[in-house]
N, C-alpha and C positions, 0 to 999 in steps of 0.2 A: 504494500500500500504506500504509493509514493506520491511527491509532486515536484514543486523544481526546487524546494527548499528544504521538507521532511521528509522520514523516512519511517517504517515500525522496526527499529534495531532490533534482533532477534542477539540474544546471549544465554548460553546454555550453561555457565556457569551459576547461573540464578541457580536459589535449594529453595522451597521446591520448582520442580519443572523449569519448564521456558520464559524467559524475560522478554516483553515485548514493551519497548521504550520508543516514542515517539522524541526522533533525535534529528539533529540536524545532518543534512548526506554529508557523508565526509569524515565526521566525528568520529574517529574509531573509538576514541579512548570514554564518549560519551562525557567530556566536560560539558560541553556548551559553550568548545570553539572548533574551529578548522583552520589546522595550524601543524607546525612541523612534526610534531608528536604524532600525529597520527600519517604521516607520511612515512614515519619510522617504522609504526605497527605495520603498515601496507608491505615496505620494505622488506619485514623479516618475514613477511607469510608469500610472497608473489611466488606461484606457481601449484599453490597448495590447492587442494581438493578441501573446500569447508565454507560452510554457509554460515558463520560466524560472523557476526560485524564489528565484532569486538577485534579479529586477527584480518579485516583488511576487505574482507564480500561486501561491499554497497550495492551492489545491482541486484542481489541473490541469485545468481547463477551457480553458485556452487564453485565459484574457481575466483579466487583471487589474480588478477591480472590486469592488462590494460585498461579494463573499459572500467573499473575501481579507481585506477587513477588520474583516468577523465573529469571521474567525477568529483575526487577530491580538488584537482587543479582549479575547476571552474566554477566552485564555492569555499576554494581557499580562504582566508579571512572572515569568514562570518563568524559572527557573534553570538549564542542566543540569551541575549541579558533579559534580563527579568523587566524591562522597557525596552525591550525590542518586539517589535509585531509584525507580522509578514506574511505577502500573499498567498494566497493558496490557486495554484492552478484550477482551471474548471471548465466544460465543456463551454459555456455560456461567457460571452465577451464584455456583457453591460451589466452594471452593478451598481447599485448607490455606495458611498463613500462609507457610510455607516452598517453595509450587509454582514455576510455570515461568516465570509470568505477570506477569514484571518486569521492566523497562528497567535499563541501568544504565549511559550513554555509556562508551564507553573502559575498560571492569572486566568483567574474567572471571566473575566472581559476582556476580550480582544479587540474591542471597535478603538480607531483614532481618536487619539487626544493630547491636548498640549503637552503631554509626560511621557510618551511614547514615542519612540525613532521608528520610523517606516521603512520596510524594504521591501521593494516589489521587484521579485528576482524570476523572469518569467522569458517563456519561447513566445507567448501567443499576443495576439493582439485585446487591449484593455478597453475596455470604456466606462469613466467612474464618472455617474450621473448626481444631479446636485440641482436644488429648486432656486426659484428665483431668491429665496432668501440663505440660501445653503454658504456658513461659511466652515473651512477645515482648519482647524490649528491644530500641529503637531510642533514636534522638540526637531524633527529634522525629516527630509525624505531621500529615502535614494531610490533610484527607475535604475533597474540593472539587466540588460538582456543575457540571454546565455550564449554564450561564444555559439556562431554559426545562424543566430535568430536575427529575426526582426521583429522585436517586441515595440510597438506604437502604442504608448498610454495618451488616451485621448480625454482631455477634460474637460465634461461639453455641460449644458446651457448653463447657468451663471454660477457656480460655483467659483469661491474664492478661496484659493489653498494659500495659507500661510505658515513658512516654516520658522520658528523662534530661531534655529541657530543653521546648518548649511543644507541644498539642495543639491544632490549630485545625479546627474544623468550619465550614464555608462551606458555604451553600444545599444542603444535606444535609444526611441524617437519620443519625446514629450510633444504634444501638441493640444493645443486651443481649437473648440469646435460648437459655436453658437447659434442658435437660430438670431438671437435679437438683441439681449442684453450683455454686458461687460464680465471679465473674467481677467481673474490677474493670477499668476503664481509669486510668490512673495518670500523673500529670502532674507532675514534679517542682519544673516551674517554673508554668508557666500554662498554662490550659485557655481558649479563648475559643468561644463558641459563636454566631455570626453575623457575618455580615449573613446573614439566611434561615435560620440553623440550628438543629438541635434532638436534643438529647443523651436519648434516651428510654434509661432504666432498666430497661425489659421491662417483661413479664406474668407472669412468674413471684414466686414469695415466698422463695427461696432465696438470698441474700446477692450483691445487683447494687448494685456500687456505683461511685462515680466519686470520686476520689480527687484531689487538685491542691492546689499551694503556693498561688498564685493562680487565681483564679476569675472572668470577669468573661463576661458577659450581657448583648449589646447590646438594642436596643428591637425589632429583629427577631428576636430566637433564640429560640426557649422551650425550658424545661425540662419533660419527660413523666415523672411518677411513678405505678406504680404501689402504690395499698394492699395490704397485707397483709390480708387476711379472716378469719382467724384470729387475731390479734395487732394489739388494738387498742392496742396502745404503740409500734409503730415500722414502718416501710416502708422501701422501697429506697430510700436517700440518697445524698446528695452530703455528701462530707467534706471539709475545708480542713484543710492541716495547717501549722499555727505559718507564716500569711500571711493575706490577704485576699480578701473574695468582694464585687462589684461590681454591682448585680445590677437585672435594669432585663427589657423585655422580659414574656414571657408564660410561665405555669406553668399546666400540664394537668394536672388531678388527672384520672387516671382508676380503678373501682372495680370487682373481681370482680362477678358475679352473684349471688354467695349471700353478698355484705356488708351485715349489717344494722346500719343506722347506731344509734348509742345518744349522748344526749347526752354529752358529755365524754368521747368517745373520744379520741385524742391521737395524731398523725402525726408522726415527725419528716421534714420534706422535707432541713433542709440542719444539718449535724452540725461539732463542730469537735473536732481533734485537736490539742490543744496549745493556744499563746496563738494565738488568728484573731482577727480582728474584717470584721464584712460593712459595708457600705453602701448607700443605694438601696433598692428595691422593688417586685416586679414590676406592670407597667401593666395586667395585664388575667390574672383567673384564671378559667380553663376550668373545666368540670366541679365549677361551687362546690356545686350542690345536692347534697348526702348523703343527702335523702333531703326527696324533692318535694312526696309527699303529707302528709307533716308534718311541711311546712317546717322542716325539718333544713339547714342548710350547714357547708360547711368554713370558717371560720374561721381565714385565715392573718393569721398573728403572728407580729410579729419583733422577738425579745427582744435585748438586750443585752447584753453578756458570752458567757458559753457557751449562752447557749439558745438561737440558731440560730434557724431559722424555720421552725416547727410551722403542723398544720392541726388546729383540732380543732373536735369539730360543737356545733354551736352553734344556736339559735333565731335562725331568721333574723329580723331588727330586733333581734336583741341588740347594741349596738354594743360595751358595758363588758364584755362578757362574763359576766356578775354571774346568767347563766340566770331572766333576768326580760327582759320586755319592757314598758317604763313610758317615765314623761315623763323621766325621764334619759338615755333613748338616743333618743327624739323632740328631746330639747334636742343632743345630739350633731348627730345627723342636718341640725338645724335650721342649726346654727353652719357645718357642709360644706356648704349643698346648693348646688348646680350647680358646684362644684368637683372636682378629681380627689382621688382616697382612695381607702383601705384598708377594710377589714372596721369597724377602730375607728373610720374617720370617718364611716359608711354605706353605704361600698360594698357591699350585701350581695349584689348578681348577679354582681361579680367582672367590672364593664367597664372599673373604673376609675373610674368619676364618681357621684359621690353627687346623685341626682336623684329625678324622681317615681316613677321604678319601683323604685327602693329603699323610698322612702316606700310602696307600695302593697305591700310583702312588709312592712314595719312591721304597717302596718295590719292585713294577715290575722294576725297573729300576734300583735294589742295586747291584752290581757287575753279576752274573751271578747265584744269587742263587733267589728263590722263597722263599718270606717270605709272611707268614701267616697274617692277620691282628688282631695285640693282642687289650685288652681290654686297656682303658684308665691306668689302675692299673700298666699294666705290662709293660707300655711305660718306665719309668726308665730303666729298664731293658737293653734296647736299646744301652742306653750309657755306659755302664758297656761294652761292644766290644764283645756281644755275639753274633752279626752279624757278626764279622768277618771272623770266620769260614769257609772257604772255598770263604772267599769273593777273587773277581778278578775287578780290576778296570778296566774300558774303558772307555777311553779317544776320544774325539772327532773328 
């Protein structure tokens, strides 16, 4: 009887008969952790014939071996403290935040509350429903997928989850899913979103935000924004409040259907409440084109002080922003190329490296002339003003 968290430990040294203990996978030694210790026990039984949980059998197969320390590996570190509560696998994908479907070792009541650390350690896809007035406070949450899953916890109509101390998403997708009203996740200390994770904002335009003291974005995580179509001033954001944001990894813009891009439109992606300051930059942006057929992109920028990090559409080879494309953003581009950057160094496809295919969205978009795409060699070239020739600016 298992799920992606518990197990019924069978131990035959129990007097009398058979011990059957509801333990965490992994736990040989049956503390209430997973930890070296029981990599040791795994160790000294691998090869053996024995249905024992105590000498190393997690899957009960009867053979201590590889697929035991699978399963140790990939609930290494867990906990089961006496305030720790955790999901329990189930046919059924939708659930209210307060249902049945929670462990909770040695404690009568398993449902969420401010004194409980959350772990929702799962293969399958989630849905934790919540009324127009539904708010969650716990002590901390973590979304953990199982190596190989894609586990999507989705937190749909207005629920508002608030964690007292950190938020961590692991190889899972956290997302925002409303019909009408607003939904925040709330992190009063830190939010970390990877290795593998990614904190999507929804599809909707009705106030999805994520809120944390601390912020930080490893090189795996990315952030998913949707635009607003309507309201070319602002989209579903990430707010820091009086702390900082760390920020590294991949950001997905993605855009309604009937968004028509216009130069200088203006996105806020990441917002600050209070004194914040960010750091860093994300390494690669999804979905930069605004609009393909003329040559429109998002343009993220990341200002200092309070202005956060906006998207706004821009001429793609605009590097200054200045709604021109001339020999000053070819001298930009010139000074990056085959180096990593932003939108202001060249990056205008958003892979992160200012190279020839940057240079070749320059080109389409250099006053009204077609340039050719030269070799790395002849890029100097460039800046010597032998584009200029028959160059014509247009302006935005």
């Amino acid at each position: 009887i298992t799920d992606s968290v518990f197990a019924l430990a069978t131990n035959y040294a129990h007097d009398p008969g058979v011990d059957l203990t509801l333990v965490l996978q992994g736990d040989a030694s049956r503390d209430g952790s997973v930890d070296a210790s029981d990599f040791l026990i795994w160790q000294q039984n691998v090869g053996q014939s024995t249905s024992e949980w105590t000498r190393g059998d997690f899957n009960g197969d009867g053979v201590v071996g590889s697929a035991d320390l699978a399963i140790w590996t990939d609930r290494y570190g867990l906990t089961a403290g006496v305030n720790t509560i955790y999901w329990r696998d189930t046919d059924d994908s939708t659930h209210a935040w307060d249902d049945a479907y929670w462990v909770r070792p040695q404690h009568a009541d398993p449902s969420p509350d401010s004194t409980t650390d959350v772990m929702i350690l799962s293969s399958k896809a989630i849905t934790l429903n919540g009324s127009a007035t539904t708010s969650v406070t716990v002590n901390s949450l973590t979304v953990k997928g199982l190596p190989g899953s894609d586990l999507t916890l989705t937190q749909n109509q207005s629920s508002q989850v608030m964690a007292i101390d950190d938020v961590v998403i692991e190889n899972a997708t956290y997302r925002f899913e409303s019909p009408s009203a607003a939904r925040w996740l709330y992190a009063a200390d830190t939010m970390t979103i990877g290795p593998n994770g990614t904190l999507d904002l929804g599809d909707e335009t009705t106030g999805q935000y994520a809120i944390a003291k601390h912020y930080v974005q490893d090189d795996t995580g990315t952030l998913r924004v949707t635009l607003d179509a309507d309201t070319s001033s602002k989209s579903d954001a990430l707010f820091i409040y009086n702390g900082t944001a760390t920020i590294d990894g991949t950001l997905e813009i993605t855009k309604p259907a009937t968004y028509d891009a216009q130069l200088a439109d203006n996105f806020t992606i990441l917002s600050y409440l209070g004194v914040s300051t960010f750091s860093g930059e994300f390494d690669q942006i999804n979905g930069v084109f605004a609009d393909a057929a003329n040559l429109l992109g998002f343009a993220v920028t990341y200002e200092p002080g309070n202005g956060g990090i906006k998207a706004i559409v821009s001429l793609l080879g605009d590097a200054n922003l200045d709604f021109f494309v001339d020999d000053d953003d070819v001298a930009i581009l010139d000074t990056n190329f085959n180096q990593p950057g932003s939108w202001i160094d060249g990056d205008f496809n958003g892979d992160g490296w200012v190279n020839v295919l940057d240079l070749s969205l320059l080109s389409a978009n250099y006053g009204e002339v077609f340039l050719p795409v030269p070799e790395p060699a002849a890029l100097a070239l460039l800046t010597l003003g032998t584009l200029a020739l028959g160059r014509r600016r247009r302006n935005g």
